[in-house]
N, C-alpha and C positions, 0 to 999 in steps of 0.2 A: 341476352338477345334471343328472342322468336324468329323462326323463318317458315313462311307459309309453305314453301317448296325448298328443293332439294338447288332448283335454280336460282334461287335466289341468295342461298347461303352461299355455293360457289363465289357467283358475282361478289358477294361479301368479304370473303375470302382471298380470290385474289386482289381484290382492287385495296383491303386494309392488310393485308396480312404477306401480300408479295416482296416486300424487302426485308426480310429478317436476320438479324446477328445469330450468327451458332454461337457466340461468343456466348454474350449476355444473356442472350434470348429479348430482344428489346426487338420492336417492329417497327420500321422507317418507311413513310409515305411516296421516297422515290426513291429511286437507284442512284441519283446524286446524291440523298441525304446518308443511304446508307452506306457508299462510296466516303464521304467524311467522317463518316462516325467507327466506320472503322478505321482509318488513315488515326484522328485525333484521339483515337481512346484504345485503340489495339494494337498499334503500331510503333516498335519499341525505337522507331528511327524518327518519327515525328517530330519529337521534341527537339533532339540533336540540332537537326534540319531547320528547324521554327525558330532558332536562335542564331540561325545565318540567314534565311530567305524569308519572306513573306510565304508563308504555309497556309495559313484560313482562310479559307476560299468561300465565296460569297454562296449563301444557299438557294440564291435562286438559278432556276437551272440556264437562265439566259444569261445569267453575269458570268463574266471569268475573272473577277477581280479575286485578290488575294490580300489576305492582312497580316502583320504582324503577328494579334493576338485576338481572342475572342471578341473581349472588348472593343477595340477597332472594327470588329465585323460587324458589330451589331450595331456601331452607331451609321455606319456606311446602311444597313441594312434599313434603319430609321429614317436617315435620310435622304438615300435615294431610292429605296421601295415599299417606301412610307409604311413600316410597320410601326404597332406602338411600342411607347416605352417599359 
């Protein structure tokens, strides 16, 4: 990527590059996505937890719903915030 100014790559910057893993080094779109992504991939109590509770928490940032298992989530997410398949 090109950036004609100095202000524009900021703006770039923060707005693609604000939730980052020190883990992985992987860059998350929000603070709730990077919020699960660490919980479900760094989180050595996750799993334990996921097989008593519903743990998967729905990714968008207005649901609080929560699932079993990824799978679960993602058909919740299909079809109630009509992603595709």
């Amino acid at each position: 990527l090109k950036f004609s100014t100095v202000e524009d790559y900021e703006a770039h910057y923060s707005l693609t590059h604000r939730y980052y893993c020190s883990i992985c080094n992987v860059t998350l779109m929000t603070e709730k996505l990077l919020n699960i992504h660490l919980q479900e991939l760094h989180d050595s109590f996750f799993e334990v937890l996921s097989q008593r509770q519903n743990m998967y928490q729905c990714l968008i940032p207005e649901c609080e719903e929560k699932f079993k298992d990824a799978e679960e989530r993602k058909q919740h997410l299909i079809e109630k915030h009509n992603f595709s398949k």
